[in-house]
C-alpha positions in Angstrom: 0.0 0.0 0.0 0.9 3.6 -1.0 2.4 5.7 2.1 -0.3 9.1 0.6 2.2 11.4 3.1 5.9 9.6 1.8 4.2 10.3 -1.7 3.3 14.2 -1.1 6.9 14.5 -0.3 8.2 12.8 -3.3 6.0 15.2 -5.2 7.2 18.3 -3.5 10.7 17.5 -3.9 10.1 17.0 -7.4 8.1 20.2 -7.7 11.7 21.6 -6.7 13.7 20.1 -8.6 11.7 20.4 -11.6 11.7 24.4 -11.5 14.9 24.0 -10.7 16.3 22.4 -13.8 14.0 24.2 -16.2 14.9 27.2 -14.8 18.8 27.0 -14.9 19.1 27.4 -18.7 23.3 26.6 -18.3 22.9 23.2 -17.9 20.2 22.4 -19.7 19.6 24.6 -22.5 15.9 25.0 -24.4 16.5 22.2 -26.5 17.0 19.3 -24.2 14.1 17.2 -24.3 11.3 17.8 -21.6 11.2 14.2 -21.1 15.2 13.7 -20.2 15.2 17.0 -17.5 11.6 15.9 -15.6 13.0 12.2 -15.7 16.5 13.1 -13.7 13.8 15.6 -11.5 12.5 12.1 -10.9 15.5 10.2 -9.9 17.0 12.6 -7.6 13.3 13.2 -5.9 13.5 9.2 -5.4 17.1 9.5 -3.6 16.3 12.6 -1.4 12.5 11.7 -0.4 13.8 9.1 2.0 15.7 11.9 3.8 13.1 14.0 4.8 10.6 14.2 7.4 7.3 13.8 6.6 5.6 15.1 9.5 5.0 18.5 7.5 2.6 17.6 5.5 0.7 14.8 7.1 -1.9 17.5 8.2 -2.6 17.7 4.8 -5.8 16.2 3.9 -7.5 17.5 0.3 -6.3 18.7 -2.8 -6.6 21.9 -1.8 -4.4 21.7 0.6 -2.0 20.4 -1.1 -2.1 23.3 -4.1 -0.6 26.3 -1.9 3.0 24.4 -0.7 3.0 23.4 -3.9 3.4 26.7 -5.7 5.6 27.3 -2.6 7.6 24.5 -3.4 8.2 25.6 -7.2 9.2 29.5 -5.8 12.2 28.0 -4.0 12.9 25.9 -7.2 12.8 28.8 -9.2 14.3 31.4 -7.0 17.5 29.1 -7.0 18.1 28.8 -10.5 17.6 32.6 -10.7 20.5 32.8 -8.9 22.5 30.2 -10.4 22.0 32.0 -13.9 22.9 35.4 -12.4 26.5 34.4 -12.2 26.9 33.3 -15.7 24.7 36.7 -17.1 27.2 38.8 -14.4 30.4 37.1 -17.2 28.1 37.8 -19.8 27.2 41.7 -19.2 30.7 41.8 -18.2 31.9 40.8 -21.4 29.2 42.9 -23.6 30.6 46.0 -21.8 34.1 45.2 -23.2 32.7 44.8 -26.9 31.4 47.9 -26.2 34.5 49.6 -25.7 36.7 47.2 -28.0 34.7 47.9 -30.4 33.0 44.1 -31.0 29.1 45.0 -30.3 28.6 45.1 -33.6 29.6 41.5 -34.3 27.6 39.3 -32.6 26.6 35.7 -32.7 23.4 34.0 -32.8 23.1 31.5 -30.4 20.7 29.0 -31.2 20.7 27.4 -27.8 19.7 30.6 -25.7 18.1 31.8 -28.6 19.8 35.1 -28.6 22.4 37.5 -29.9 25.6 37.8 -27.8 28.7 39.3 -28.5 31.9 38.1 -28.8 33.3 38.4 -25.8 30.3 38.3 -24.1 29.8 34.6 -25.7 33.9 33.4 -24.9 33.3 35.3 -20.6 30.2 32.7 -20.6 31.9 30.3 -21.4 34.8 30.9 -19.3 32.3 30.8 -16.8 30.7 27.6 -17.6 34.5 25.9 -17.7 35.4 27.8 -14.0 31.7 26.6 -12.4 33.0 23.0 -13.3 36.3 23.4 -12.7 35.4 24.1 -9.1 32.8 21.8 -8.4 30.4 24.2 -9.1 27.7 21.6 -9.7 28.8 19.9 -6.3 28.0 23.0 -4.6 24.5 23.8 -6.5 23.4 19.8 -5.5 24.8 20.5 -1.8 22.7 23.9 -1.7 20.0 22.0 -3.1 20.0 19.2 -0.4 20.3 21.7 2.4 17.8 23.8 1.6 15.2 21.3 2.6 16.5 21.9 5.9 16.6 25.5 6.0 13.4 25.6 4.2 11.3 22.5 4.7 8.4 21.4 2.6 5.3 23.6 2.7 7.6 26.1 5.4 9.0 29.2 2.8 6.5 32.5 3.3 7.3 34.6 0.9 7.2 38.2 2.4 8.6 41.9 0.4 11.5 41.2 2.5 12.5 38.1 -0.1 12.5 40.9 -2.9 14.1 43.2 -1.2 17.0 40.4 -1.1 16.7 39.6 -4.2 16.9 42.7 -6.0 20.2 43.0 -3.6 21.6 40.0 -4.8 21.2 41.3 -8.2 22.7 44.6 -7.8 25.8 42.6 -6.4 26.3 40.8 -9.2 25.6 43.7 -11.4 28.3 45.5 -8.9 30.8 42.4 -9.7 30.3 42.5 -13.3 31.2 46.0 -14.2 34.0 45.8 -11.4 35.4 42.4 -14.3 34.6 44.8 -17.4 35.7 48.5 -15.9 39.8 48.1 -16.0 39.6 47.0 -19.7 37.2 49.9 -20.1 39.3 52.7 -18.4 42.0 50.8 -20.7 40.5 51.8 -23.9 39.5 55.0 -22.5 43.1 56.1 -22.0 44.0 54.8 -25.0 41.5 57.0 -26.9 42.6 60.0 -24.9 45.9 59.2 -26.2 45.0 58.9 -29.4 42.7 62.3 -29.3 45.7 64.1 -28.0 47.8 62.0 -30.9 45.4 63.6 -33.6 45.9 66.9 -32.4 49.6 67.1 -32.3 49.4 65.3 -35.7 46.1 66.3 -37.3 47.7 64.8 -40.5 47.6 61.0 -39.0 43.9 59.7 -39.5 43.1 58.3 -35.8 40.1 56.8 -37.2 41.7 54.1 -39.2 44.7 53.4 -37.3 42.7 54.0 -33.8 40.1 50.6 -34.5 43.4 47.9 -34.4 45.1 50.1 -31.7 42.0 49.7 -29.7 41.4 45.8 -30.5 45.2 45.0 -30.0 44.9 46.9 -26.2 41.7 45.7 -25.3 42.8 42.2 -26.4 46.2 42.0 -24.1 44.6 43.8 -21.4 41.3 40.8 -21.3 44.9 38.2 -22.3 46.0 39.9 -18.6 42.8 39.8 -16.7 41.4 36.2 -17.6 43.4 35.3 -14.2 41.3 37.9 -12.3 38.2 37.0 -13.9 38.2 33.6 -12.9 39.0 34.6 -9.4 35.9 37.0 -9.3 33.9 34.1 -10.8 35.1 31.5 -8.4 34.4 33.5 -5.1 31.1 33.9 -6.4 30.0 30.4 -7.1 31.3 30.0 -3.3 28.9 32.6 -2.1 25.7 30.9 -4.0 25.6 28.5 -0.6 25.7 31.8 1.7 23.0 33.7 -0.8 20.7 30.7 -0.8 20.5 30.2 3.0 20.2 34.1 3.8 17.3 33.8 1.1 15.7 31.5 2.8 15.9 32.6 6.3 13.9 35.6 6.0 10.9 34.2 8.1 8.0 36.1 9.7 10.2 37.3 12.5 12.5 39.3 11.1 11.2 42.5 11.7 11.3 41.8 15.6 15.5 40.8 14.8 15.6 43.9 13.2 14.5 44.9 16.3 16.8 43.6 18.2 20.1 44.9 19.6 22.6 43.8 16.9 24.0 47.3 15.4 20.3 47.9 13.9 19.2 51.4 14.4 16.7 51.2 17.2 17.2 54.1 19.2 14.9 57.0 18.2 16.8 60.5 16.5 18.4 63.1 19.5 17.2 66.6 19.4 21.1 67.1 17.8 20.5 64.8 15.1 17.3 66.4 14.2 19.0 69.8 14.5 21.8 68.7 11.7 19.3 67.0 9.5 17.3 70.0 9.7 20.2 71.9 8.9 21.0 69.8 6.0 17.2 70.9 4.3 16.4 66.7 5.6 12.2 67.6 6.4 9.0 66.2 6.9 7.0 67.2 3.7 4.7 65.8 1.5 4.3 67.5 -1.8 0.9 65.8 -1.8 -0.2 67.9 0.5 1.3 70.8 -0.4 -0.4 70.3 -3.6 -4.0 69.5 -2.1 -3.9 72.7 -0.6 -2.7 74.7 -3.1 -5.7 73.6 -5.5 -8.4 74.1 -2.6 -7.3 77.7 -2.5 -7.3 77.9 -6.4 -11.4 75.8 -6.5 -12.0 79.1 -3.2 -10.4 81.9 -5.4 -12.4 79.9 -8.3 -15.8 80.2 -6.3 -15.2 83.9 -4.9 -13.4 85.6 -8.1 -14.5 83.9 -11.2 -17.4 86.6 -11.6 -15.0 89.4 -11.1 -12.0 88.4 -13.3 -14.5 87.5 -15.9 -16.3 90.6 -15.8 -12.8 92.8 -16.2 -12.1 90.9 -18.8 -15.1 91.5 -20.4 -14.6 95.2 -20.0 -11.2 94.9 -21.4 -12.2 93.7 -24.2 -14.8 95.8 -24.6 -12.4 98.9 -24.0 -10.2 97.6 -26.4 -12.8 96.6 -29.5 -14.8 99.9 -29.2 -12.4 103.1 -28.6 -8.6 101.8 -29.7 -9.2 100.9 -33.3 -10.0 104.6 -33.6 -6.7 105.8 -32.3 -3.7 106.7 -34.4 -0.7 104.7 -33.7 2.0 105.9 -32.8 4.9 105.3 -30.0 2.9 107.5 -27.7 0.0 105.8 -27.9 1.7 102.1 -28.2 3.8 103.2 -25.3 0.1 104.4 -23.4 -1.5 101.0 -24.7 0.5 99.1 -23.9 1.0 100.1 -19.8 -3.0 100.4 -19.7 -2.8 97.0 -21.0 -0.1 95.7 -18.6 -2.0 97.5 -15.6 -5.3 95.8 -16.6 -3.6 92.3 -16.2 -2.2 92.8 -13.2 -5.9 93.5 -12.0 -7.2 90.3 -12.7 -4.2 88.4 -12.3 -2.7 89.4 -9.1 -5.7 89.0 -7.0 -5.9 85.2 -8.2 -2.0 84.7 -8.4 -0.9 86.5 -5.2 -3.1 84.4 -2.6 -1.8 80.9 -4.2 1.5 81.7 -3.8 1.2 82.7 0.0 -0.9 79.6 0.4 1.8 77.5 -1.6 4.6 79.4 1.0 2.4 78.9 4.4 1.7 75.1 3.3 5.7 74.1 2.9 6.5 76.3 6.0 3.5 74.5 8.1 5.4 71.7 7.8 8.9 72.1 7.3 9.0 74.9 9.8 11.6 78.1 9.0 14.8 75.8 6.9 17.4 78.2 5.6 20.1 76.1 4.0 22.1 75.8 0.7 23.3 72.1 1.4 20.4 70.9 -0.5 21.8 73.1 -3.9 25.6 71.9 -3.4 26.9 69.9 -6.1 27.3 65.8 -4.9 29.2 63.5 -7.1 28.0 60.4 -5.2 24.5 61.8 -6.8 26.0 60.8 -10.7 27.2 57.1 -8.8 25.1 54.5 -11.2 25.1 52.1 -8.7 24.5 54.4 -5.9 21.2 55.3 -8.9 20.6 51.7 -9.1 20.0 51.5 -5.4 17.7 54.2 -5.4 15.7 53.3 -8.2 15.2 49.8 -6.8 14.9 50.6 -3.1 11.6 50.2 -1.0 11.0 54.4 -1.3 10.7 54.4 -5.2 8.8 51.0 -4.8 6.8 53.1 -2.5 6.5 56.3 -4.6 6.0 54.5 -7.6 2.8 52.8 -5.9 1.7 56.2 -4.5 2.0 57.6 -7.9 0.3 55.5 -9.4 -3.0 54.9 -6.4 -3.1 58.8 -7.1 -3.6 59.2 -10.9 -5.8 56.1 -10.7 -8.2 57.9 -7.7 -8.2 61.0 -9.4 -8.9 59.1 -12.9 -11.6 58.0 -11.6 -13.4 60.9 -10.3 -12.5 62.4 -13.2 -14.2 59.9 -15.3 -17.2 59.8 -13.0 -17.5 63.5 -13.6 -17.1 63.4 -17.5 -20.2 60.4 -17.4 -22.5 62.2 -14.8 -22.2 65.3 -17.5 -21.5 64.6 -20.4 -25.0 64.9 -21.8 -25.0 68.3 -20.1 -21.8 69.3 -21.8 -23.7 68.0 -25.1 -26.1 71.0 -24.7 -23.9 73.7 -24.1 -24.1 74.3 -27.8 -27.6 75.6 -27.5 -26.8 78.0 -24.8 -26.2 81.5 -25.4 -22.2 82.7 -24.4 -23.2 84.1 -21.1 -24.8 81.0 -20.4 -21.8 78.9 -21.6 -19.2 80.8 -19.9 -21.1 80.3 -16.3 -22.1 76.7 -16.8 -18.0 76.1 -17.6 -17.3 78.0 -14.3 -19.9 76.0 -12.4 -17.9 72.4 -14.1 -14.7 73.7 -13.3 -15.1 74.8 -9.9 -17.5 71.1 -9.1 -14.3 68.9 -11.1 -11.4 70.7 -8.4 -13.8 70.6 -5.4 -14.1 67.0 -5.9 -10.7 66.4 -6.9 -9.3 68.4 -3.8 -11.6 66.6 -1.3 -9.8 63.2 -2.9 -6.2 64.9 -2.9 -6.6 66.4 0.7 -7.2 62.4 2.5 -4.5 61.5 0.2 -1.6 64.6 1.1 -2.5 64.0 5.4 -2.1 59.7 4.7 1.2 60.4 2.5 2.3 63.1 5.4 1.8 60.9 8.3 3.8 58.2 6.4 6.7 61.0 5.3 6.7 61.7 9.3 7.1 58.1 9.9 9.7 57.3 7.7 11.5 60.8 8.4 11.3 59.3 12.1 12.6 56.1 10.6 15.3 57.3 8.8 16.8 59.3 11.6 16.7 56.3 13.8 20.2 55.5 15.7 22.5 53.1 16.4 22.7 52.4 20.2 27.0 53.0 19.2 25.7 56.6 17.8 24.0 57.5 20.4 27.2 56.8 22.6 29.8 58.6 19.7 27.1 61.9 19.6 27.1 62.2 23.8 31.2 61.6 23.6 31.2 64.3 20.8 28.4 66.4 23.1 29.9 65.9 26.8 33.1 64.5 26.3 34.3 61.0 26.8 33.0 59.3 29.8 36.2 57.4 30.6 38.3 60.7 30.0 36.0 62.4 31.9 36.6 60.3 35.0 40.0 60.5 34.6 40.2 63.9 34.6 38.0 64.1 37.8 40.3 61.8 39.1 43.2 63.8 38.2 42.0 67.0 39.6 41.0 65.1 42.6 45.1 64.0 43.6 46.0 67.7 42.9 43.7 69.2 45.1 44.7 65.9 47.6 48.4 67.5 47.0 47.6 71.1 47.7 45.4 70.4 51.2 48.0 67.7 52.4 50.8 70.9 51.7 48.5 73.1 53.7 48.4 71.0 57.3 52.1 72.2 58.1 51.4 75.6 58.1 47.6 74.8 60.1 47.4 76.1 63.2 45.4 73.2 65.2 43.7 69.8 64.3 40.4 68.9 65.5 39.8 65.2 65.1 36.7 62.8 65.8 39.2 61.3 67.5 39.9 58.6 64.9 37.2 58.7 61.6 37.2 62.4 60.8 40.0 65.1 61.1 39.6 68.9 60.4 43.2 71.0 59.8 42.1 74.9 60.9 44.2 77.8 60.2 43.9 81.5 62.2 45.9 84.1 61.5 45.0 86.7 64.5 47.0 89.7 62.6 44.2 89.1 58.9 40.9 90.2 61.2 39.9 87.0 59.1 37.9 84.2 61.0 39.8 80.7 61.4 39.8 78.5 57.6 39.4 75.2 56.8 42.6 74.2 55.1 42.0 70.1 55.1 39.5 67.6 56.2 39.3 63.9 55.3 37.8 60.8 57.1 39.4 57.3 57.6 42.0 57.1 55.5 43.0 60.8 54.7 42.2 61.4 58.7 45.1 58.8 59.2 47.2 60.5 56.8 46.2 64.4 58.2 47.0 63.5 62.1 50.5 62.1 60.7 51.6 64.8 58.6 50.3 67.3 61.6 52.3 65.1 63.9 55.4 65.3 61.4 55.3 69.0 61.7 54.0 69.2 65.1 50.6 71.2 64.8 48.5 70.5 68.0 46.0 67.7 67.3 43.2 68.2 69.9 39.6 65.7 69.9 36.2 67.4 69.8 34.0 65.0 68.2 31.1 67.3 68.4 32.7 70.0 66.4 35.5 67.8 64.6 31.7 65.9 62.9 30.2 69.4 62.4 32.9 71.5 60.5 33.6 68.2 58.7 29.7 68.3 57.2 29.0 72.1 57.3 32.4 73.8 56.2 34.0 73.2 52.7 38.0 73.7 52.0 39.2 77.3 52.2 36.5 78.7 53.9 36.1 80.5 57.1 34.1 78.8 60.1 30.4 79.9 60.4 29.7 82.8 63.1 28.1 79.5 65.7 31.5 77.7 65.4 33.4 81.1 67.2 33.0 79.8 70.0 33.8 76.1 70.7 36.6 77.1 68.2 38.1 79.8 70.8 38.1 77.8 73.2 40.2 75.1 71.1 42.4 78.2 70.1 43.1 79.1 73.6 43.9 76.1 74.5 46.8 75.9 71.7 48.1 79.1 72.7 48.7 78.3 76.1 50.0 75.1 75.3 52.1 76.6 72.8 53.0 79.2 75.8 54.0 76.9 78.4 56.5 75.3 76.0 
């Protein structure tokens, strides 16, 4: 009897393998026979089902079921031999960008197999690249990736989130990266050598460059490629080793990668300091939405629309007028050009000033709303990263432009659609207008165009807050740190923490230094008699109240009482006082007027001991 889940597995496997092979176009071109690529999809499927744990798909129980990990099954097939064929297109673009500069793109070969035109060297760098993937196992490696990425990815497991294309359209750019990196030394090659020849023609303009500069070119570009094939195969060789590395980062974006980007690893999770705000602001980086900006800007034309319409109309109407009835009748000359034309400029500026002037203030309160006041010229300085293709590569496939393109394009298709709406609710009005009489016609036009930008500024107003919320949130996103920039920005703000401390610690010996220097010359210490002692000075010929010159507990009381001993000052116990001028009285001040006197009676007591010696 058939095992139904053993047999779900074979089929999955061979769902794999089968996009797979007909997907990798190396190995088995377009014209090997259907039959011979599904029958070793087969055989392998036999060897590996064994392998693998069934217990995936034994909750399967329907057709149905069995229809979604299927299609799952033949996106991991495919995805693979995607990338397997981006290494031998990376040789091939490669090459095509040297014909291009050797001057071989206009020789190329059809290739019956592929069923395209390649050039020469882009035919011989493919298959360079074909000998090199063998050469190194390359095959070994592709079967190897194959057999582990049932474990990565087992049957019926892969989701397939944005992430994946995000990845992908990495992985691309890579290779992209890798293959003009093979092509551009041959190409800056041949570029010198046609500066030298442009500089050769204009030091001889009797040698034709043209003719002689084709074999010059072809016998460069020829020893340079002779030079780099060692190179080339290196670059091809470290990149069939990635393909394991490429396939198991593919396939271990799962659901939860969001909550590792999360995580503390480097990733920017720490939301933007007022600083970095500051400097972003500073650099013309804002939160603004052109979307927005332009809703508002056409509500105020549909309210100057409503409110003015009658009156520029009206002027000019009597412009016209003016000029129909009383000009014809005037004899031209530069006077009275001179005098039409500033009537003429005058009566413009009437009807278009009042209409003009409140859209641009609008238009100028609606950026500053919500850029706030940005003065800055960073934004018009010239940035040569800004002509990097690859750098434009990036952009144009990163998840903004994905983002903007979608935008783009949910906006002309909302406001297509009101504006087909309105063109179907009136057209048979519109029809009409013909029997109306001009006065007629000219207000039913106001009335359509003022209904067609109320209705379209209603639709661009939801759409200009949702795209500024999510311009706030990915401004917010953006400015994000890196728990390691939020340390460098206080370091750069307050100073190193570790330096800091040393330099407290520093300071702190000297001024150790200068108050153990000060007891010799103290006239008594008070001590507690052992945890706190306090060196006083009084100088009776200052009119200056007795000083704290040095105070310490345990230790530095040890170390007070023995230098005072050393030099005999007096060393007499109070602990009342000893604890009091210890906590109330800092170094190099004068005792508080309610110490005078319990310390005059300690000063008395040193003079007449002082006395009696």
């Amino acid at each position: 009897m058939i095992d139904l889940a053993l047999f779900v597995v074979f089929f999955m496997v061979f769902l794999r393998l089968t996009s797979l092979i007909f997907s990798v176009q190396v190995f088995f071109p377009s014209d090997t026979p259907a039959l011979l690529k599904v029958g070793l999809a087969m055989v392998i499927s036999i060897i590996i089902t064994p392998m693998l744990d069934s217990s995936s798909v034994e909750a399967i129980s329907s057709i149905m079921g069995i229809i979604p990990i299927a299609i799952k099954e033949i996106i991991v097939g495919l995805s693979m031999g995607f990338v397997i064929n981006l290494i031998f297109s990376m040789a091939q673009m490669a090459g095509q960008m040297m014909d291009f500069s050797i001057g071989f793109s206009m020789m190329t070969l059809f290739d019956p197999i592929a069923s395209e035109n390649l050039s020469v060297m882009g035919r011989l760098l493919y298959w360079i690249s074909i000998m090199v993937f063998m050469l190194v196992d390359g095959h070994l490696i592709v079967i190897k990736a194959l057999i582990d990425s049932f474990n990565v990815v087992s049957l019926g497991s892969f989701t397939f989130l944005p992430e994946h294309s995000t990845y992908m359209i990495h992985v691309i750019l890579e290779f992209f990266v890798i293959g003009v990196k093979i092509a551009i030394p041959i190409i800056l090659i041949l570029l010198i050598t046609e500066i030298v020849l442009g500089l050769v023609s204009r030091v001889m303009p009797q040698l034709n460059v043209m003719i002689m500069g084709m074999p010059i070119k072809l016998l460069v570009g020829l020893s340079a490629f002779g030079v780099l094939i060692p190179m080339i195969m290196k670059v091809i060789v470290a990149n069939i080793g990635n393909l394991d590395r490429i396939f198991t980062q593919y396939f271990n974006i799962l659901p939860f990668l969001v909550i590792f980007v999360a995580s503390d690893s480097g990733e920017k999770t720490e939301e933007a300091t007022p600083k970095k705000k500051k400097d972003a602001k500073e650099k013309g980086q804002v939160v603004k939405s052109k979307e927005l900006t332009s809703a508002i800007v056409l509500v105020t034309v549909t309210i100057i629309a409503l409110t003015l319409s009658n009156f520029a109309i009206n002027k000019l109407k009597e412009t016209i007028i003016l000029y129909l009835h009383y000009y014809p009748n005037f004899v031209l000359n530069s006077q009275s050009f001179k005098g039409i034309l500033i009537n003429s400029f005058i009566r413009i500026m009437m009807i278009f000033l009042p209409v003009a002037i409140p859209i641009m203030i609008i238009g100028v309160i609606a950026n500053v709303a919500q850029t706030g006041k940005v003065l800055t010229t960073e934004t018009l300085k010239p940035k040569l990263e800004k002509l990097n293709p690859i750098s434009g590569f990036k952009r144009m496939f990163s998840i903004k432009a994905l983002v903007d393109l979608v935008k783009n394009i949910a906006i002309v298709t909302i406001v297509g659609y009101v504006g087909y709406n309105f063109i179907k609710d009136n057209y048979y009005s519109v029809i009409n207008y013909s029997n109306f009489k001009v006065d007629a016609i000219v207000s039913e036009i106001s009335k359509l165009i003022t209904s067609i930008f109320s209705k379209v500024s209603l639709v661009l107003i939801v759409i200009g807050i949702v795209d500024y919320v999510y311009q706030r949130y990915q401004y917010n996103k953006d400015l994000k740190m890196t728990k390691q920039e939020v340390k460098e920005e206080f370091k750069q703000q307050e100073g190193d923490p570790l330096v800091k401390s040393k330099i407290r610690q520093k300071q702190r010996d000297m001024a150790m230094r200068r108050m153990m220097q000060s007891i010799p010359d103290a006239t008594v210490v008070i001590t507690n008699p052992t945890h706190i002692a306090v060196a006083l000075k009084y100088d009776e010929n200052s009119g200056k109240a007795p000083m704290v010159v040095a105070k310490g507990s345990d230790n530095i009381a040890v170390k007070i009482k023995e230098i005072a001993i050393e030099n005999k000052v007096p060393i007499i116990e109070n602990k009342p006082l000893a604890r009091l001028m210890f906590s109330k009285v800092e170094l190099d001040e004068e005792i508080p007027y309610d110490m005078y006197q319990a310390v005059a009676e300690i000063l008395v007591l040193v003079v007449k001991a002082s006395s009696k010696k």
